[in-house]
Residue frames as qw, qx, qy, qz and C-alpha x, y, z in Angstrom:
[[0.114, -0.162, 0.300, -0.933, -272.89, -266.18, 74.86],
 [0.012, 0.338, 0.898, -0.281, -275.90, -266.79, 76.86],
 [0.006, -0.670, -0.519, -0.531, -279.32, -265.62, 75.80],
 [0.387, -0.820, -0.352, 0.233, -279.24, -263.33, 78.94],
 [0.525, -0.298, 0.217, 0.767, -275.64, -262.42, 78.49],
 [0.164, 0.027, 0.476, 0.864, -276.98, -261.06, 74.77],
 [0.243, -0.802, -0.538, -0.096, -280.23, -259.72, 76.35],
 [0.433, -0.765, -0.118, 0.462, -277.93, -257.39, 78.23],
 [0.446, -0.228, 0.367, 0.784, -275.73, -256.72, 75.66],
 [0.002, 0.459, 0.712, 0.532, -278.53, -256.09, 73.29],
 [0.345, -0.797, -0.446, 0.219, -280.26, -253.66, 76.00],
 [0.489, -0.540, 0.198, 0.656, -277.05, -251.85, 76.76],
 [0.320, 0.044, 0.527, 0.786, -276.54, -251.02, 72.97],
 [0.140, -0.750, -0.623, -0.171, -280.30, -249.59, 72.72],
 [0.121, -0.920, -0.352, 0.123, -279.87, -247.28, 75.27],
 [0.540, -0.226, 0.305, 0.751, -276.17, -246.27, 74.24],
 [0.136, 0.432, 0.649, 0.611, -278.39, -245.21, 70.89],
 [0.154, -0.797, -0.450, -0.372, -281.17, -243.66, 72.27],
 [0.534, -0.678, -0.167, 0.476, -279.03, -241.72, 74.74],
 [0.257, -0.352, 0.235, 0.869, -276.52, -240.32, 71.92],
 [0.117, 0.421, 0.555, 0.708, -279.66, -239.82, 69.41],
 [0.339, -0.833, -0.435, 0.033, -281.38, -237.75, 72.10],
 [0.539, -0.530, 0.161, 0.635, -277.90, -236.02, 72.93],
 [0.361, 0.067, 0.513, 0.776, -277.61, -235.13, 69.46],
 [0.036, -0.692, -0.543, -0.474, -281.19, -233.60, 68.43],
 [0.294, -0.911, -0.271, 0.099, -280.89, -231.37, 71.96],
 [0.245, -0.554, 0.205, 0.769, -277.70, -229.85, 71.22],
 [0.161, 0.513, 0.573, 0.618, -279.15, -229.67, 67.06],
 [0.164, -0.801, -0.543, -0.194, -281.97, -227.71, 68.62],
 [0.659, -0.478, -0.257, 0.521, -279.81, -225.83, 71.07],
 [0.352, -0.270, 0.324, 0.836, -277.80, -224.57, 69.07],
 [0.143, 0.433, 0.509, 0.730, -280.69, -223.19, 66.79],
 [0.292, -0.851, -0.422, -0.111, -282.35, -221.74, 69.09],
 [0.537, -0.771, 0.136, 0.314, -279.37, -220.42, 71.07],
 [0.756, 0.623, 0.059, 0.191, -277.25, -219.31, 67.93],
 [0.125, 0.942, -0.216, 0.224, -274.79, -217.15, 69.79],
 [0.644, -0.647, 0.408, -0.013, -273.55, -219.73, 72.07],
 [0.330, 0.594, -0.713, -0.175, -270.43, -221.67, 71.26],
 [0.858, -0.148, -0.382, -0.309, -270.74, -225.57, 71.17],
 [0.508, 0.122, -0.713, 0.468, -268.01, -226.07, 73.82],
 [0.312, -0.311, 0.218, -0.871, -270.76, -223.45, 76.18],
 [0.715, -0.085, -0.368, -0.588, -273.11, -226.63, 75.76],
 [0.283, 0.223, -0.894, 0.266, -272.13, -228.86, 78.33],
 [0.519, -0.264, -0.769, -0.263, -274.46, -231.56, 80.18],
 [0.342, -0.355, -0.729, 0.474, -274.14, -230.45, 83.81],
 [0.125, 0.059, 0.092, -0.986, -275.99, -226.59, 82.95],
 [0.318, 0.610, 0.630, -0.361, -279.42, -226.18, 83.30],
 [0.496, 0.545, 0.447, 0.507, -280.68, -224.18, 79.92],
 [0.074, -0.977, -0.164, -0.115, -281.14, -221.11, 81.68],
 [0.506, -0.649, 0.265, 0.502, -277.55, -220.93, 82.55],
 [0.427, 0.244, 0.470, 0.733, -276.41, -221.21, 78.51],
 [0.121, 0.104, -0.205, -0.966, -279.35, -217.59, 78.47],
 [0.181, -0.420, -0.840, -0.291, -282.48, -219.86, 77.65],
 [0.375, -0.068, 0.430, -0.819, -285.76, -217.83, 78.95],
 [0.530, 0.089, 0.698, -0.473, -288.99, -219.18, 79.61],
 [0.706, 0.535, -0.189, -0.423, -289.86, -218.84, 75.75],
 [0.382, 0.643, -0.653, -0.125, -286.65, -220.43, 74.73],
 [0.333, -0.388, 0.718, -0.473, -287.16, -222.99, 77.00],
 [0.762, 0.335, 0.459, -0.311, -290.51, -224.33, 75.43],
 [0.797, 0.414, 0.027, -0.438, -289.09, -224.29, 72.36],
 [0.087, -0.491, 0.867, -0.015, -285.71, -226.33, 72.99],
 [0.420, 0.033, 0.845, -0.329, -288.36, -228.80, 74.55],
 [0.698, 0.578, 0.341, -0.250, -290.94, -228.94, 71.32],
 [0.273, 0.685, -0.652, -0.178, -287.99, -229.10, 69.32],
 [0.076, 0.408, -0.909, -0.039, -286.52, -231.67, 70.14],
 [0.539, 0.191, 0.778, -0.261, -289.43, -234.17, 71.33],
 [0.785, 0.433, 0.429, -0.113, -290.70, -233.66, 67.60],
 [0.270, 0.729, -0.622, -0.092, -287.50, -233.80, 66.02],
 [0.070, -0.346, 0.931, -0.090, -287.27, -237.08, 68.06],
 [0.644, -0.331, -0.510, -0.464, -291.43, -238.00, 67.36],
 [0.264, -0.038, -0.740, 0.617, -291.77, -237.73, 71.29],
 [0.375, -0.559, -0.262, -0.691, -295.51, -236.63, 72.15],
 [0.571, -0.389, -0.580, 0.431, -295.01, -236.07, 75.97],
 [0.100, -0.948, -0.302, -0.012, -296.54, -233.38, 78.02],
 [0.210, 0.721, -0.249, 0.612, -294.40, -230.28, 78.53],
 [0.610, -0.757, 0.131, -0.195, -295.32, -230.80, 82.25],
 [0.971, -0.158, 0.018, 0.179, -293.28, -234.12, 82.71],
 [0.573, 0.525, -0.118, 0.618, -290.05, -231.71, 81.55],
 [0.178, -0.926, -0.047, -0.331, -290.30, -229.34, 84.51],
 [0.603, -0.747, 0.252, -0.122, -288.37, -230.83, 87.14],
 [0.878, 0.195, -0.028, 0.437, -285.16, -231.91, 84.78],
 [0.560, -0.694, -0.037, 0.451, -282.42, -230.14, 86.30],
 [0.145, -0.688, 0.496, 0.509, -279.83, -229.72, 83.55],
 [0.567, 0.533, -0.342, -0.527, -279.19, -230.81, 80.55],
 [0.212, 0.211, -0.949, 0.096, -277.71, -234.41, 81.16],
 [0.341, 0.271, 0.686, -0.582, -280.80, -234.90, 82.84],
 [0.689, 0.462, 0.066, -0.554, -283.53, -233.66, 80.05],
 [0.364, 0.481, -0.748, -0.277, -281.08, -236.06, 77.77],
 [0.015, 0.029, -0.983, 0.182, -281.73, -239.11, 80.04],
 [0.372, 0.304, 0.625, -0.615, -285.36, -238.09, 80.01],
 [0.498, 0.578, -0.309, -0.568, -285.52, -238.10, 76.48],
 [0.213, 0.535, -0.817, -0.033, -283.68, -241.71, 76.25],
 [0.302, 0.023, 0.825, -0.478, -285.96, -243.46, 78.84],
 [0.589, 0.442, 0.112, -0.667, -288.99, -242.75, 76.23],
 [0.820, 0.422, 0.293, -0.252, -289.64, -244.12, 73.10],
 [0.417, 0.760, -0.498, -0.031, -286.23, -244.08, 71.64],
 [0.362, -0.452, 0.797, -0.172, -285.17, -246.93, 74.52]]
């Protein structure tokens, strides 16, 4: 394999990781914060406020998980993730990539 070939491959596998360990710590957190919902309710294409999340619950999904994941990134930079597949890919792009 070429050193590019296993630069890509070696890339690719990174963010595979830091995509499902980011995936994993925001439904952890979800689901503690949001105790009533079932885990099949949790699905990537809802925004939090659709699972019930209010503005409280909201901040603390987001300060959950960024220091659950040792992420120190404003709250602002979080505002304009749509849904949850989103805040996951914004989590993934950071210091976990």
């Amino acid at each position: 394999m070429e050193d590019g070939a296993r630069r890509t491959t070696a890339e690719a596998a990174r963010a595979a990781s830091a995509r499902t360990r980011a995936e994993q710590a925001l439904y952890e957190v979800i689901r503690s914060i949001l105790p009533a919902l079932a885990p099949e309710e949790i699905t990537g294409d809802k925004h939090l406020r659709d699972l019930g999340a209010d503005s409280v619950d909201r901040v603390e999904i987001i300060l959950g998980v960024t220091r659950r994941l040792g992420i120190d990134e404003p709250m602002s930079n979080f505002s304009a993730v749509p849904d949850i597949d989103g805040l996951v890919d914004h989590l993934s792009r950071g210091p976990l990539a």
